[in-house]
VEXDREN-2710 file (C-alpha; in Angstrom, 1 decimal):
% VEXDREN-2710
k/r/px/py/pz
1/UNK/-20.9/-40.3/-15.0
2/UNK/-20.3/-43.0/-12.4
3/UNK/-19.8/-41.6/-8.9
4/UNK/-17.7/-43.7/-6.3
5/UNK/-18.2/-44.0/-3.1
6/UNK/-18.4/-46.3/0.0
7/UNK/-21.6/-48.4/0.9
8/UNK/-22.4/-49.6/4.5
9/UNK/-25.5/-51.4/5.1
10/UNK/-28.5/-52.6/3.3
11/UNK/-31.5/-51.0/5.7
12/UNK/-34.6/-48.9/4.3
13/UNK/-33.2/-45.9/5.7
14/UNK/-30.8/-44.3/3.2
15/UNK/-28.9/-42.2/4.5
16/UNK/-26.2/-40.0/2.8
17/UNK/-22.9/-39.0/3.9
18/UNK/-20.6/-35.5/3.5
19/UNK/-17.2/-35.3/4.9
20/UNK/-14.9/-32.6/5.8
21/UNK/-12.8/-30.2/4.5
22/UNK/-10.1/-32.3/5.6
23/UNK/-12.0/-35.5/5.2
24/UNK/-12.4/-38.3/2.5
25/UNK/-15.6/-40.9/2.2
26/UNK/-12.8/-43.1/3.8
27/UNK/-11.8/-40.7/6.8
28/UNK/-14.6/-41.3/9.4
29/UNK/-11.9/-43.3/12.0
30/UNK/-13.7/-46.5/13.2
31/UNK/-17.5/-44.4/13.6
32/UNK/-18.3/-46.7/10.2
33/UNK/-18.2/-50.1/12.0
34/UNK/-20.6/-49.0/14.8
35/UNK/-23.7/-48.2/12.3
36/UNK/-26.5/-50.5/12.0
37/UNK/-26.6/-51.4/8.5
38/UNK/-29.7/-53.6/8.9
39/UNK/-31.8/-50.2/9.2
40/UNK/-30.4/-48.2/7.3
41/UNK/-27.8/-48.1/3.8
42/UNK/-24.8/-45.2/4.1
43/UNK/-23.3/-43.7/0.9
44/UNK/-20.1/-41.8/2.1
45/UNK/-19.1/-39.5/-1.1
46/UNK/-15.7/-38.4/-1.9
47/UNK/-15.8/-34.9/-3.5
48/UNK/-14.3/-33.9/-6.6
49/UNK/-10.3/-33.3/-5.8
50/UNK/-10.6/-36.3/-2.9
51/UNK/-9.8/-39.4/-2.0
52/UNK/-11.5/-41.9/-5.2
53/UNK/-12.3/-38.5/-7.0
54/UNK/-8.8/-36.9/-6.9
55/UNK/-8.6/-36.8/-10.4
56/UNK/-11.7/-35.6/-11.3
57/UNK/-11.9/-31.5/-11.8
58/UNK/-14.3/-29.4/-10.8
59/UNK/-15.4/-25.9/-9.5
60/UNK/-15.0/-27.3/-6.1
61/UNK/-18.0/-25.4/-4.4
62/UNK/-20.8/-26.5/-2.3
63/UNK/-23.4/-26.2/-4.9
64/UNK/-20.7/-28.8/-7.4
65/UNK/-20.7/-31.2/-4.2
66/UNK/-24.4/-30.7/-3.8
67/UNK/-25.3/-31.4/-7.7
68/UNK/-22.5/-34.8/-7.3
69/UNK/-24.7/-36.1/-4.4
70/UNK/-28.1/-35.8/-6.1
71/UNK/-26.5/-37.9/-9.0
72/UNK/-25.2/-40.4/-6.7
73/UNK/-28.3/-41.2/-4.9
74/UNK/-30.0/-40.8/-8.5
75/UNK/-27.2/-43.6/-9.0
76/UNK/-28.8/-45.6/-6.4
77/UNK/-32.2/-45.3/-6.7
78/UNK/-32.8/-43.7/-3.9
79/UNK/-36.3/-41.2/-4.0
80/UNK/-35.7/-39.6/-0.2
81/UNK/-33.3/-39.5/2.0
82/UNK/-31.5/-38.5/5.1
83/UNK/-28.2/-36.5/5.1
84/UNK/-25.5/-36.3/8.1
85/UNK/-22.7/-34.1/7.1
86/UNK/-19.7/-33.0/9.1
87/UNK/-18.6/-29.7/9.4
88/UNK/-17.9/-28.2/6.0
89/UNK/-20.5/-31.2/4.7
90/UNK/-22.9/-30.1/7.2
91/UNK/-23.2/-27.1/5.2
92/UNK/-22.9/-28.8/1.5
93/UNK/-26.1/-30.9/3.2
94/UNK/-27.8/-28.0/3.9
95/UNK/-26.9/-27.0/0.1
96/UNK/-28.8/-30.3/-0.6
97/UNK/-31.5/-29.6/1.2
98/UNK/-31.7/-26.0/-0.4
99/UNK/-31.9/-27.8/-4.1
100/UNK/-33.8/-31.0/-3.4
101/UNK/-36.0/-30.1/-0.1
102/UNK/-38.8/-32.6/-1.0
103/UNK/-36.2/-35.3/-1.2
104/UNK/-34.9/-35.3/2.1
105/UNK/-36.1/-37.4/5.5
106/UNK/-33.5/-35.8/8.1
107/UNK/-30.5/-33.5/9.1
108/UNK/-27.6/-34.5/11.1
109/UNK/-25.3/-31.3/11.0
110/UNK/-22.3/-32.5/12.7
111/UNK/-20.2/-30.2/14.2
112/UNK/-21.4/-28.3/10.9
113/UNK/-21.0/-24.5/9.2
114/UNK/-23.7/-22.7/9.7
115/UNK/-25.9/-21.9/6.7
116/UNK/-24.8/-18.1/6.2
117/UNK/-21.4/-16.8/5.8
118/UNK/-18.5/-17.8/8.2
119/UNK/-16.7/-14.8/9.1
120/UNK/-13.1/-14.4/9.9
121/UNK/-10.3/-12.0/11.1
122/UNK/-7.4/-11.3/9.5
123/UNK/-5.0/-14.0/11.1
124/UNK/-8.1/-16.6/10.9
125/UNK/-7.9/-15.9/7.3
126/UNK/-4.3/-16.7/6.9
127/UNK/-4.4/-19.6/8.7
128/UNK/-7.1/-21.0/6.8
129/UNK/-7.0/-19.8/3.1
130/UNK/-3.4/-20.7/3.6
131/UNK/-3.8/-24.1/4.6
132/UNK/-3.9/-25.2/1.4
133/UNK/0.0/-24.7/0.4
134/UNK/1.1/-25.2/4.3
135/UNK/1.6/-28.4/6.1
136/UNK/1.6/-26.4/9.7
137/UNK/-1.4/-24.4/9.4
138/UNK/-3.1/-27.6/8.7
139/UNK/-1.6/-29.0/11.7
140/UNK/-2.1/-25.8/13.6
141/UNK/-6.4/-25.7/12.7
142/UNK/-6.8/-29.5/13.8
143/UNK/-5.1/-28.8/17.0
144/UNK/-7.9/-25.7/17.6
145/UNK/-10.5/-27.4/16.5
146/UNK/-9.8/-30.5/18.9
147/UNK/-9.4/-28.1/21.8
148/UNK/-5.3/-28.8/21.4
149/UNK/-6.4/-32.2/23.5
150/UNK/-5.8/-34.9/20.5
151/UNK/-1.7/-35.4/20.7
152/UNK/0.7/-35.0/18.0
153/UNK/0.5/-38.7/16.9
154/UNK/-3.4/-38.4/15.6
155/UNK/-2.6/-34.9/14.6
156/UNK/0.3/-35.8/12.7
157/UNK/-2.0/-38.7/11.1
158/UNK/-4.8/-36.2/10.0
159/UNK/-2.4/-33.7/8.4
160/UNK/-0.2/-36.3/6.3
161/UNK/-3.7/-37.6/5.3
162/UNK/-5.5/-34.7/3.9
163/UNK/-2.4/-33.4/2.1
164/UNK/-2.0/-37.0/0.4
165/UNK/-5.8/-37.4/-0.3
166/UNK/-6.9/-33.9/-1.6
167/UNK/-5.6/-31.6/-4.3
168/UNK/-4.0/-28.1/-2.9
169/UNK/-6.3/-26.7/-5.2
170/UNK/-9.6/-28.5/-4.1
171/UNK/-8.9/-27.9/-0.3
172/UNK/-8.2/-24.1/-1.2
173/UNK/-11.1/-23.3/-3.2
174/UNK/-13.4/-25.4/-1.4
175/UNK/-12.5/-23.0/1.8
176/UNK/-13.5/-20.1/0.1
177/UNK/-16.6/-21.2/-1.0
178/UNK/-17.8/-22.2/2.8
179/UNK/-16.5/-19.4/4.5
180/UNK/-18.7/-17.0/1.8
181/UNK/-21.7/-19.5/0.5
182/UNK/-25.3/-17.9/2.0
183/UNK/-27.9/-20.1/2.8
184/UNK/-29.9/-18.7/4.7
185/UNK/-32.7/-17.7/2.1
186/UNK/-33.1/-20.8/0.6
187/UNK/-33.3/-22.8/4.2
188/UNK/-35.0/-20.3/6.8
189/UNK/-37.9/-21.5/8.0
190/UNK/-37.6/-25.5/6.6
191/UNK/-39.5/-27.6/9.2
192/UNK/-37.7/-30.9/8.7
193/UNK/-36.6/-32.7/11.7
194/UNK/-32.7/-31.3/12.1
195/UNK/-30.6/-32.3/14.7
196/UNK/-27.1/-30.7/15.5
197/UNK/-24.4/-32.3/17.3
198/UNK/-21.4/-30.4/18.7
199/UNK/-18.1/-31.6/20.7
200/UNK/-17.7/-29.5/23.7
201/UNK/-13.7/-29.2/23.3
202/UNK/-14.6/-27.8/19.7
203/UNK/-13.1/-24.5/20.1
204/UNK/-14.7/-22.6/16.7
205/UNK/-18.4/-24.8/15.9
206/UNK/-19.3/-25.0/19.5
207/UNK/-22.8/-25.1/20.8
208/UNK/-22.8/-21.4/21.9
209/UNK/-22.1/-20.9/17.8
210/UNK/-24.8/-23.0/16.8
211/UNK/-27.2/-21.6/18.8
212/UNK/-26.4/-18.3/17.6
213/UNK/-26.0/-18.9/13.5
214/UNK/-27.5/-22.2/13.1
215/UNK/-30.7/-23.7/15.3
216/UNK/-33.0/-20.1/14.9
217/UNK/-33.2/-20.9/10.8
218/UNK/-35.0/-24.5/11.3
219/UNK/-37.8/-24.5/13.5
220/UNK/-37.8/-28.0/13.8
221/UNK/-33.7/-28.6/14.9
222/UNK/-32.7/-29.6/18.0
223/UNK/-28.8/-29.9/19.8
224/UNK/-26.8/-32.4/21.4
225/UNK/-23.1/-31.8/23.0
226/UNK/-21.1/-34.4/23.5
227/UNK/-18.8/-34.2/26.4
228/UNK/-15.8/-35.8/26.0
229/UNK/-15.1/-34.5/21.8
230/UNK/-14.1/-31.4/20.1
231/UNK/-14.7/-31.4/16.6
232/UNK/-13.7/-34.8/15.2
233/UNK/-16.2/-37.3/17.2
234/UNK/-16.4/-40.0/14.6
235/UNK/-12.5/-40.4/15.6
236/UNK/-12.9/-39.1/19.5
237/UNK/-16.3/-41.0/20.9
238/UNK/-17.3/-43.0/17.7
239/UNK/-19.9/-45.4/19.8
240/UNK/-21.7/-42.0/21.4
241/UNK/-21.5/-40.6/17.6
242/UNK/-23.6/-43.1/16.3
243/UNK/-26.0/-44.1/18.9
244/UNK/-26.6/-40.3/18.8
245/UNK/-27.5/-40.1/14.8
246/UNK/-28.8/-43.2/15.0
247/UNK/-31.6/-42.6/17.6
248/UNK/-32.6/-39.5/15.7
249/UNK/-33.1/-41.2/12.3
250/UNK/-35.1/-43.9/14.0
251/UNK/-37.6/-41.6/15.3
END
């Protein structure tokens, strides 16, 4: 099988790239034409249910996405690796990391679930395992997550996008997996170089949250808050974004 995707750059670094639950390989705003693809080469993967991989069926769990991105960089020749993955793909990275951990350079968790299970209330629940089937709970967890500071126009945008570019089924089994998937077992203790990068308007994945569930399991991760995002920065400070993950993969 023949995996699609989106290739930026031509660099020695390769570097692979997980979107979000509400994300496609093509959803990263203008963060893409700020890379420097003289170092390094980005392959942005759509999962199965989105954007180029609509069509194509699946369990539509992180250890599915995980298996689809060691076949893609398979695909390209790639032998190692770094990963960035944002928020729900922060945690399918660290599922890459869990089944390939001699493979990979680097981390970026951006904005990213942490590695055990994601707990919720009972009206968190409904707003997010109902997402899939509801237009304004879609609307409703991008204005949280964006600390209600990003205006109905990009809002409106980012809602109308991820219910034309994913399957209801995809985006609703795909939140069930994250919010359960465990980890921690499997990642605990990795020393590789793991960097985690948080908007401070990010009302749910904020850096009091990562401290707490996410930088105590790698020894070797560090944090960076970026002022003026919440949880989208590729789309709220895009330069900051990638001078950020870029001067941590050049180290």
């Amino acid at each position: 099988m023949t995996i699609p995707h989106r290739l930026i750059g031509t660099g020695d670094h390769k570097v692979l790239v997980l979107h979000d639950w509400f994300g496609t390989s093509a959803g990263w705003g203008p963060f893409p034409d700020y890379l420097d693809g003289a170092a390094f080469s980005y392959a942005f993967l759509d999962y199965r249910g989105y954007g180029e991989r609509k069509d194509v069926p699946g369990a539509y769990t992180l250890a599915e996405i995980a298996d689809d991105a060691l076949a893609l960089v398979d695909q390209l020749g790639w032998e190692s690796f770094s990963l960035v993955g944002h928020s729900m793909g922060g945690k399918a990275a660290q599922q890459v990391l869990a089944q390939a951990p001699d493979r990979v350079r680097k981390l970026v968790g951006l904005t990213p679930v942490p590695p055990g299970p994601y707990p919720m209330g009972p009206d968190d629940e409904k707003l997010f395992f109902g997402a899939a089937e509801d237009r304004e709970k879609r609307y409703a967890i991008l204005d949280r997550v964006t600390g209600n500071r990003a205006g109905r126009v990009w809002l409106d945008l980012m809602t109308a996008r991820s219910l034309e570019l994913s399957t209801r089924e995809a985006f609703g089994a795909y939140v069930r997996d994250w919010t359960a998937a465990d980890l921690v077992d499997r990642v605990a203790g990795n020393p590789l170089p793991v960097k985690v990068i948080v908007g401070r308007h990010d009302t749910l994945l904020s850096a009091e949250a990562m401290r707490a569930a996410f930088l105590g399991h790698y020894p070797g991760s560090e944090l960076e808050e970026i002022a003026d995002s919440g949880h989208y920065p590729m789309h709220e400070t895009p330069v900051a974004l990638a001078v950020s993950i870029e001067s941590f993969l050049s180290r």
